[in-house]
NUTOR-800595 format. One record per residue: x, y, z of N, C-alpha, C, CB in turn; residue in three letters; residue number from 1. Coordinates in steps of 0.2 Angstrom, whole numbers. Last residue first. Glycine has a CB too. Layout:
X, Y, Z, X, Y, Z, X, Y, Z, X, Y, Z, ALA, NUM
...
***
This chain:
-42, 64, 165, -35, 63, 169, -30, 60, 166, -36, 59, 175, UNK, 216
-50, 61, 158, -48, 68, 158, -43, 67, 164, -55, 75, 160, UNK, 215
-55, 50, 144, -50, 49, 152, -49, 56, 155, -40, 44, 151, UNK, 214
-62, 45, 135, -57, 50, 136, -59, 52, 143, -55, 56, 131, UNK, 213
-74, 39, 128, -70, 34, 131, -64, 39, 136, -67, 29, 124, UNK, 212
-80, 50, 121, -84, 42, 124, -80, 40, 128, -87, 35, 120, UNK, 211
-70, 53, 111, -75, 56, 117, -77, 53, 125, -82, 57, 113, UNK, 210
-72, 44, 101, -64, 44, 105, -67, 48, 112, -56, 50, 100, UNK, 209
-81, 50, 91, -85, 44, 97, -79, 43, 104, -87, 33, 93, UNK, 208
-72, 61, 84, -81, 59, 88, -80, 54, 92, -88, 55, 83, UNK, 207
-56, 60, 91, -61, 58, 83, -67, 54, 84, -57, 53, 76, UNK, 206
-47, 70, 97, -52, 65, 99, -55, 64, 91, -58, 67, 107, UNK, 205
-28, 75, 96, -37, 75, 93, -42, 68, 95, -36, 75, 81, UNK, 204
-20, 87, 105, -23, 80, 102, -28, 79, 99, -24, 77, 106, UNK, 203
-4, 98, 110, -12, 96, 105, -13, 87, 105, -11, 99, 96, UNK, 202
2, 107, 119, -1, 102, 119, -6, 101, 115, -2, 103, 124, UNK, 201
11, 122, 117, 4, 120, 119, 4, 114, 118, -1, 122, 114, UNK, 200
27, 124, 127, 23, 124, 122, 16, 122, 122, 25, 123, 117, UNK, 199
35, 119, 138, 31, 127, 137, 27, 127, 132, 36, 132, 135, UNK, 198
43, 107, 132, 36, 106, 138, 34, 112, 140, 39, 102, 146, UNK, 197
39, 108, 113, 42, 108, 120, 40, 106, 126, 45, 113, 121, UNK, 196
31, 107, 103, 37, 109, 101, 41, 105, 106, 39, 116, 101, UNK, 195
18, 93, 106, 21, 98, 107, 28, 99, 104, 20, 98, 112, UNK, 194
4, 81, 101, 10, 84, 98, 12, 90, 102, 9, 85, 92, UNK, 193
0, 66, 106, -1, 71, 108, 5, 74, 106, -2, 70, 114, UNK, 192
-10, 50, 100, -4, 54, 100, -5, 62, 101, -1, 53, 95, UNK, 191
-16, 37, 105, -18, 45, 103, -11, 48, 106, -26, 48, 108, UNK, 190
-21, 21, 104, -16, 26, 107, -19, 31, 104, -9, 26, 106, UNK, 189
-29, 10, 98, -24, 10, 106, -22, 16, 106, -17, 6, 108, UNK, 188
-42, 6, 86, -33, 9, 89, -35, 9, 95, -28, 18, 86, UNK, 187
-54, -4, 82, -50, 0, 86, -43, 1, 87, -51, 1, 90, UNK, 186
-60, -6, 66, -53, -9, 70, -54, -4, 75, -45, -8, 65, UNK, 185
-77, -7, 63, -73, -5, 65, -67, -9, 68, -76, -1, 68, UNK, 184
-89, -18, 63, -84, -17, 56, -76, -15, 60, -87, -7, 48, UNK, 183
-97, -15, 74, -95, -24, 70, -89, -23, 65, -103, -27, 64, UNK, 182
-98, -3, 73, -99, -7, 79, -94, -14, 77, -108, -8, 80, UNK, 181
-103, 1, 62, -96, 4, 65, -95, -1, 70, -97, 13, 68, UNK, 180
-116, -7, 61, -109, -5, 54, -103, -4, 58, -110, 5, 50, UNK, 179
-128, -7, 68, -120, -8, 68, -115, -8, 67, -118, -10, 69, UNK, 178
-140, 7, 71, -135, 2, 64, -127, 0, 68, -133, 9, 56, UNK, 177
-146, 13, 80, -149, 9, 75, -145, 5, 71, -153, 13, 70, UNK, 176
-136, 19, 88, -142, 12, 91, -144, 9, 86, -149, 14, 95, UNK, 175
-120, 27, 89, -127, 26, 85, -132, 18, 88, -123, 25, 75, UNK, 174
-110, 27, 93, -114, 25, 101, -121, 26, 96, -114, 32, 110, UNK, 173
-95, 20, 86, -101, 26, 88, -105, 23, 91, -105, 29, 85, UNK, 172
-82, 16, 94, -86, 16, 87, -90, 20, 89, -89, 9, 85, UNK, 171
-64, 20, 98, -73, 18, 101, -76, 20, 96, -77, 23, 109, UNK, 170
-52, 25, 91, -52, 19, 99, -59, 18, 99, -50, 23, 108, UNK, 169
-46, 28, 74, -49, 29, 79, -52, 22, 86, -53, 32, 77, UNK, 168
-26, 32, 72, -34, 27, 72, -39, 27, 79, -33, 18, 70, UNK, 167
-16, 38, 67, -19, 39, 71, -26, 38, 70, -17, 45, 73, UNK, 166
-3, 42, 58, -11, 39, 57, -10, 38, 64, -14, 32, 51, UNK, 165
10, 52, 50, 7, 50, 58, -3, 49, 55, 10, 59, 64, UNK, 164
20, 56, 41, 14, 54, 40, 11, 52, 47, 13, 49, 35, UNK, 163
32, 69, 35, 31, 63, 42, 23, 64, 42, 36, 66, 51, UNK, 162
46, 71, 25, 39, 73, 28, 36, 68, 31, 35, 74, 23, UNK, 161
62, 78, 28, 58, 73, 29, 51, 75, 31, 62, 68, 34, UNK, 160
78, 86, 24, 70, 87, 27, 66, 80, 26, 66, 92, 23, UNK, 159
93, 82, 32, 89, 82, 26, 80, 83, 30, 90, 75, 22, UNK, 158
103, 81, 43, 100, 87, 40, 97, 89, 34, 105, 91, 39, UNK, 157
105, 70, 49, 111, 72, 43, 109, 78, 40, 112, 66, 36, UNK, 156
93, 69, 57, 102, 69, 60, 106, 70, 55, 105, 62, 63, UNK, 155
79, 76, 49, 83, 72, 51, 90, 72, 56, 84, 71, 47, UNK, 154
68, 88, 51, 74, 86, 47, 76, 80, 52, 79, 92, 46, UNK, 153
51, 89, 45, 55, 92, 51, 62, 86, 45, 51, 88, 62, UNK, 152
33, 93, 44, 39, 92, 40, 44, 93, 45, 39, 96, 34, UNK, 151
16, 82, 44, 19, 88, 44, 29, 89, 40, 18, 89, 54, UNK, 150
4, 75, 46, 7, 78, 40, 12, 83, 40, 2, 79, 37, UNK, 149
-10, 66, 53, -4, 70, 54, 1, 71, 51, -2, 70, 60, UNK, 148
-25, 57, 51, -17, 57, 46, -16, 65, 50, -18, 58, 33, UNK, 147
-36, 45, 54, -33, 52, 56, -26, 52, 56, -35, 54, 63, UNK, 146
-45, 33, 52, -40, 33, 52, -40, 43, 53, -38, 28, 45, UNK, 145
-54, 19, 54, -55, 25, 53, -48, 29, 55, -61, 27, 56, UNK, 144
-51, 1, 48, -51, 8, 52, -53, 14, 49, -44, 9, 54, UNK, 143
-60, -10, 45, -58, -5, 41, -56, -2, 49, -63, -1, 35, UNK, 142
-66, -26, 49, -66, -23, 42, -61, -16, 40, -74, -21, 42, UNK, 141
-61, -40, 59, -66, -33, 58, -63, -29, 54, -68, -28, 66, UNK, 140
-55, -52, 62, -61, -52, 59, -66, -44, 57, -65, -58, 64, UNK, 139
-38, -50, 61, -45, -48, 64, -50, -49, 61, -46, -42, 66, UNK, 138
-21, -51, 65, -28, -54, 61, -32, -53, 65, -29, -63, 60, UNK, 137
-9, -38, 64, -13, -43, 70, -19, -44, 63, -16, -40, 80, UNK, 136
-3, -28, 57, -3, -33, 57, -5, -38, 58, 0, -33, 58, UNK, 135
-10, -17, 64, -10, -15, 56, -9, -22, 56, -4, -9, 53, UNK, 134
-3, -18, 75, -10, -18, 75, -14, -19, 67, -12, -11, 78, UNK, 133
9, -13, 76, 6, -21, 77, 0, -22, 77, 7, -23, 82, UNK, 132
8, -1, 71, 10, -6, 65, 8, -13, 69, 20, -7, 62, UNK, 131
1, 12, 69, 1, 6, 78, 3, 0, 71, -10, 3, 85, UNK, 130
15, 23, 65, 7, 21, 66, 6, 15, 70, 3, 19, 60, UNK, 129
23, 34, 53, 22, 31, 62, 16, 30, 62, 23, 36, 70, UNK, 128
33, 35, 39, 25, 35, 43, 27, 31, 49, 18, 30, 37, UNK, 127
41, 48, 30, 39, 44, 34, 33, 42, 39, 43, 46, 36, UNK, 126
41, 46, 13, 39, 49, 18, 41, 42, 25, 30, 53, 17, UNK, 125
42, 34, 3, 46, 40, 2, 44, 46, 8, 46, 42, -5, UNK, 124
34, 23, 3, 40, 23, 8, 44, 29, 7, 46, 18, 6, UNK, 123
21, 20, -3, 24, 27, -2, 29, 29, 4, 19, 31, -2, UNK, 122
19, 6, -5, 20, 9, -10, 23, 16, -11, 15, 9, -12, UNK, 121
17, 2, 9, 23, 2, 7, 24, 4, -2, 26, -3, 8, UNK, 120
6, 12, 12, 11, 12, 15, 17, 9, 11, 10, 11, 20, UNK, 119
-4, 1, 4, -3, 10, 4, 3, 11, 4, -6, 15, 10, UNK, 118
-2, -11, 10, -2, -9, 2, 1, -2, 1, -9, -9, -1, UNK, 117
-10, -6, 21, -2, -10, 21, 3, -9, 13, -4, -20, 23, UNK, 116
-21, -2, 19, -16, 2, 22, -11, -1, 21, -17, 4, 29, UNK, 115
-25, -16, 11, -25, -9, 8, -20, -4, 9, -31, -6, 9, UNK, 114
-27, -23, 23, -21, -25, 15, -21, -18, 14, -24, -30, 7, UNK, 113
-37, -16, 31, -29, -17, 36, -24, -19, 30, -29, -26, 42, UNK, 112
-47, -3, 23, -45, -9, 26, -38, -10, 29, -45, -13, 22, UNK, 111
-50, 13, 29, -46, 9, 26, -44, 2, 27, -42, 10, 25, UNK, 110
-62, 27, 28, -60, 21, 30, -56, 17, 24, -66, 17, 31, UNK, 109
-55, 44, 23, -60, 40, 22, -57, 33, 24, -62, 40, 16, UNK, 108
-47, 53, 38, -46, 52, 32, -53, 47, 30, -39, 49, 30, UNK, 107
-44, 69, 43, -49, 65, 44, -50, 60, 37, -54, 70, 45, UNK, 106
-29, 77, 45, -33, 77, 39, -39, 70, 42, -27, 75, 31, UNK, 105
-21, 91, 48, -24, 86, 52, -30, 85, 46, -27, 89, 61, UNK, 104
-3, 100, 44, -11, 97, 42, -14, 89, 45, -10, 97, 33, UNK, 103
4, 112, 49, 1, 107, 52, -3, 104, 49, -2, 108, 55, UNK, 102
20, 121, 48, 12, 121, 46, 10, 113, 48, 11, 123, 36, UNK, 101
36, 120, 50, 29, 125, 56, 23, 123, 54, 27, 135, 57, UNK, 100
37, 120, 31, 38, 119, 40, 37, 125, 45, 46, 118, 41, UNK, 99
22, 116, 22, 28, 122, 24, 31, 118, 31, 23, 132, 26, UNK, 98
12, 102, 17, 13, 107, 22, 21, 111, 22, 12, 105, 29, UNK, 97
15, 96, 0, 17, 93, 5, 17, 103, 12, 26, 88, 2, UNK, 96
14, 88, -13, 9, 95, -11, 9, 95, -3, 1, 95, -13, UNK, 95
21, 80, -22, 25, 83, -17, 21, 90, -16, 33, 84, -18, UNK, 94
14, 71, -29, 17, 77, -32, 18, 82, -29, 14, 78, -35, UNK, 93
15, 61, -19, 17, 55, -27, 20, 64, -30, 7, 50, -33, UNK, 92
7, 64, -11, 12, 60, -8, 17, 60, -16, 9, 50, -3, UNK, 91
-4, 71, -14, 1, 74, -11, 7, 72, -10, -1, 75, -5, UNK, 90
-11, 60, -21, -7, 64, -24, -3, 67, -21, -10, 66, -28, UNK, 89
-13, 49, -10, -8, 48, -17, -6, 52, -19, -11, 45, -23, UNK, 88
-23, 56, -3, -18, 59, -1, -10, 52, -5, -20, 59, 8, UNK, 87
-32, 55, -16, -31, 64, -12, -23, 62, -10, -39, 68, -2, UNK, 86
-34, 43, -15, -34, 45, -20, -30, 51, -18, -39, 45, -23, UNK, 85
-43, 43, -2, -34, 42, -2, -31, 41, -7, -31, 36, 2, UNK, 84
-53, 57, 3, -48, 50, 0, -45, 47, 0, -46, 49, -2, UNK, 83
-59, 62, 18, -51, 62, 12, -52, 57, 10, -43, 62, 14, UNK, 82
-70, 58, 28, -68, 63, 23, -64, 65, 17, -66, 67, 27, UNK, 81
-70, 53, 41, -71, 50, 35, -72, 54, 28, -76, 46, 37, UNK, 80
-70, 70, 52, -70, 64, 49, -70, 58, 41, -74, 64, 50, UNK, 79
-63, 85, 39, -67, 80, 46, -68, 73, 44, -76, 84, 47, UNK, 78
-47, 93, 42, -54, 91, 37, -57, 85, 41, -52, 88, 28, UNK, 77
-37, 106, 44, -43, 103, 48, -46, 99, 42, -48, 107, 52, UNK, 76
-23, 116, 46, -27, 114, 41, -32, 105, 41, -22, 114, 35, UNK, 75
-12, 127, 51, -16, 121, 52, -21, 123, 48, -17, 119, 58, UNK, 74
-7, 139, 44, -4, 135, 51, -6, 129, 52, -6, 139, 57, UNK, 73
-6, 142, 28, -11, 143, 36, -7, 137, 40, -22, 142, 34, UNK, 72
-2, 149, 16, 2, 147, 19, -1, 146, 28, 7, 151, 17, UNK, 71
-11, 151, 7, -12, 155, 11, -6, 153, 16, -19, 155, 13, UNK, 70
-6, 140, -3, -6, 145, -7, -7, 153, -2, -13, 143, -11, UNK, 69
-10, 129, 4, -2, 129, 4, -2, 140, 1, 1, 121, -4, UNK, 68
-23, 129, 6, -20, 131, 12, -13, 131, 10, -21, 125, 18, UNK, 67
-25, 129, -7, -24, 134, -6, -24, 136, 0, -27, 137, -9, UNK, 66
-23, 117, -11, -19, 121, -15, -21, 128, -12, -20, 119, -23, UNK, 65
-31, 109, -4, -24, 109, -1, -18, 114, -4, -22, 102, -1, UNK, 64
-44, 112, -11, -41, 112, -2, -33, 113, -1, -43, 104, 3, UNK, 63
-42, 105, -20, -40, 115, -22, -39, 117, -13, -51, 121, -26, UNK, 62
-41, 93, -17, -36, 95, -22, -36, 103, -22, -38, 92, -30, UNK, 61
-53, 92, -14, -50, 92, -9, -42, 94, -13, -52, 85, -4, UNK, 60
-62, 92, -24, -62, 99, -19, -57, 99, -14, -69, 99, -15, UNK, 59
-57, 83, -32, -57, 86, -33, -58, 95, -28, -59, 82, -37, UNK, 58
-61, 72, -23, -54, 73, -25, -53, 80, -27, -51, 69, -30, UNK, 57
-73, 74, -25, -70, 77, -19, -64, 77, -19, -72, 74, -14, UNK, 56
-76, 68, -39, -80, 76, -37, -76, 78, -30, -91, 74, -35, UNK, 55
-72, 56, -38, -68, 60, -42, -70, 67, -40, -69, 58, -47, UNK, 54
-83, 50, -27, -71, 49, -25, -71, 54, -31, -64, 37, -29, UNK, 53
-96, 50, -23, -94, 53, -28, -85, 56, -26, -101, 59, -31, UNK, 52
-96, 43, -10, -99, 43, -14, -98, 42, -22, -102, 47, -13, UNK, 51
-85, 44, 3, -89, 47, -3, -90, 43, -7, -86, 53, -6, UNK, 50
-85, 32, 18, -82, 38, 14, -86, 41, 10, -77, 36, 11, UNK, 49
-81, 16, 23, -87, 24, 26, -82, 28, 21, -87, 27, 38, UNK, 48
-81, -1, 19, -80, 6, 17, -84, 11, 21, -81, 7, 10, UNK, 47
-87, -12, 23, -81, -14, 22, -78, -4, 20, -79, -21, 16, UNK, 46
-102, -13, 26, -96, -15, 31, -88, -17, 28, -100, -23, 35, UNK, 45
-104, 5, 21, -107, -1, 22, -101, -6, 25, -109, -2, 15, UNK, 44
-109, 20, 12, -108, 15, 20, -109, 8, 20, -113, 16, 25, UNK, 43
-106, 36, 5, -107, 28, 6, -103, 25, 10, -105, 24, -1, UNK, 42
-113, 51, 5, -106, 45, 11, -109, 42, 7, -105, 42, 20, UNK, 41
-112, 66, -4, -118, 57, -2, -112, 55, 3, -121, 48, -11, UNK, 40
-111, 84, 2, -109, 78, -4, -112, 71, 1, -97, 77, -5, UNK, 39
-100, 95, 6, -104, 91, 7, -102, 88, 1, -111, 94, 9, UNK, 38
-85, 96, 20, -88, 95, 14, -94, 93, 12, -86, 92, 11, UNK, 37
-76, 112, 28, -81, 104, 27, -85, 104, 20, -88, 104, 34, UNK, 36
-58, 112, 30, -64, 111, 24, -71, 106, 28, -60, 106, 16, UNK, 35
-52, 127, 39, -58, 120, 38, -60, 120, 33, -65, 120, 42, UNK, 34
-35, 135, 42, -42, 132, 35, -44, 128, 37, -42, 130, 28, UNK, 33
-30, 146, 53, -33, 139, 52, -38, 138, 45, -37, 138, 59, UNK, 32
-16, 157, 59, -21, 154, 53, -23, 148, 54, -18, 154, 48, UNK, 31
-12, 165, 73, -13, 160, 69, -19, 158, 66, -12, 156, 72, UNK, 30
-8, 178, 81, -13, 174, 78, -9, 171, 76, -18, 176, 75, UNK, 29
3, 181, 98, 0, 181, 91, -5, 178, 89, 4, 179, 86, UNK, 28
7, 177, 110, 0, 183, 109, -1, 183, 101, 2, 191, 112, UNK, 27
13, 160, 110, 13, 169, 111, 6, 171, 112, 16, 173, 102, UNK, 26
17, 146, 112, 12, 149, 118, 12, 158, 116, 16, 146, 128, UNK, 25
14, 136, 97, 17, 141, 100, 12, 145, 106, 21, 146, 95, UNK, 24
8, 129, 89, 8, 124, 97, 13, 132, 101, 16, 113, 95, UNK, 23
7, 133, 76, 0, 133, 81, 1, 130, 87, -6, 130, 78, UNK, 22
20, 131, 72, 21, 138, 75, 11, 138, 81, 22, 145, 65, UNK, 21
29, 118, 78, 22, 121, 75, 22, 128, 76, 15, 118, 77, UNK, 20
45, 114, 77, 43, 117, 79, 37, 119, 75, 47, 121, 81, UNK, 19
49, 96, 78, 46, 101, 73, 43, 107, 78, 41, 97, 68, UNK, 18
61, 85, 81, 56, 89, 84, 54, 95, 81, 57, 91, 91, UNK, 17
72, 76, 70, 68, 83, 75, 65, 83, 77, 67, 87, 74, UNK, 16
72, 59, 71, 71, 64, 66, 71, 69, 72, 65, 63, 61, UNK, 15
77, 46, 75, 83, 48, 73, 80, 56, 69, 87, 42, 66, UNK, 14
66, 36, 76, 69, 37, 72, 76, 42, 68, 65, 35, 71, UNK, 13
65, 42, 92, 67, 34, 90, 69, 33, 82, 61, 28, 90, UNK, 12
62, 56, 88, 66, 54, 90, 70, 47, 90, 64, 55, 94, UNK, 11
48, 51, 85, 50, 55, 82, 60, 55, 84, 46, 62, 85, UNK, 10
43, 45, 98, 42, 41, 90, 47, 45, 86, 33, 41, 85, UNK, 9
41, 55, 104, 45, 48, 108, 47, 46, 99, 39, 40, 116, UNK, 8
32, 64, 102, 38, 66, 102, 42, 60, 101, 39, 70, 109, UNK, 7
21, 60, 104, 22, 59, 96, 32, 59, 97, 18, 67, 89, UNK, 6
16, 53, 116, 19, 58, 115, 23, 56, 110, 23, 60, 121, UNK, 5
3, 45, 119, 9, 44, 119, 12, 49, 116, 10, 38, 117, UNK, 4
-12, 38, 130, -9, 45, 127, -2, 42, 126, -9, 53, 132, UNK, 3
-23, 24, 125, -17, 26, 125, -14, 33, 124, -16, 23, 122, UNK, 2
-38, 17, 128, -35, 23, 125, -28, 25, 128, -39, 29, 124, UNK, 1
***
């Protein structure tokens, strides 16, 4: 596991540093919306996700219409969780966070073609991600994947929305089943988001990332 300061990426391609307003060190609050969902998973060595794709699109469709609608700072959804039906449509019908707002979205497993597919079907944002990794041949099945979503401007002064995946490093320590074990891609890095060097520091471990994190 790799810490790398989103910041660096951000910069190499020429964009801003976004001020979160949830990375601000004040006395104020800040807004947060969790969706947890219920609902079946289906499992198995090439997919972890839902069951029933149209029933959660669908919860996850009012999710995002009404963290836009509460205008909340950040916006959390868990693990293997999102579609990527869900995040087609944010991308395709610009349901895209406020600037300062955050959305940390826990997406459902994606093969290595598929994500490659994805992405270049939706070159109209910007995406950062371990592309050599995304590239390399592996005999193992999907990543689990964690989507940072936010908005910031360029060097010519246009706005740009900025996809950041962030895959998960360690499988689960589950005993009875190898699924994750055997299937899983691990990522290398974890990216750590701040305005500034005064401001908060954020990262996200995703479950098992735990297992492995270095507190030094």
């Amino acid at each position: 596991m790799e810490l790398e300061y989103l910041n660096t990426y951000l910069t190499a391609k020429n964009l801003k540093v976004p001020f979160l307003e949830v990375l601000n060190p004040d006395s104020g609050f800040y807004e947060v919306l969790l969706l947890q969902v219920q609902g079946d998973i289906e499992a198995n060595e090439r997919f972890i996700g839902n069951k029933d794709v149209p029933l959660c699109f669908k919860k996850f469709k009012n999710f995002f219409e009404l963290s836009l609608e509460k205008n909340v700072d950040l916006a959390v959804t868990p693990e293997y969780s999102c579609p990527w039906s869900v995040i087609d449509y944010v991308i395709t019908e610009g349901v895209f966070p406020n600037e300062e707002k955050l959305w940390v979205l826990g997406c459902e497993s994606i093969t290595r073609n598929e994500l490659k597919d994805f992405i270049k079907s939706h070159n109209q944002v910007v995406w950062i991600y371990e592309e050599e990794l995304v590239n390399e041949d592996t005999t193992r099945n999907f990543f689990d994947p964690l989507l940072y979503i936010f908005k910031t401007g360029d060097g010519n002064g246009h706005q740009k929305m900025i996809f950041t995946l962030q895959f998960k490093t360690t499988h689960m320590s589950v005993q009875s089943s190898p699924l994750e074990r055997d299937n899983l891609i691990p990522g290398k890095k974890v990216y750590v988001l701040k305005n500034d060097e005064s401001s908060i520091f954020l990262l996200t471990l995703i479950c098992s990332d735990s297992l492995k994190f270095d507190r030094n």
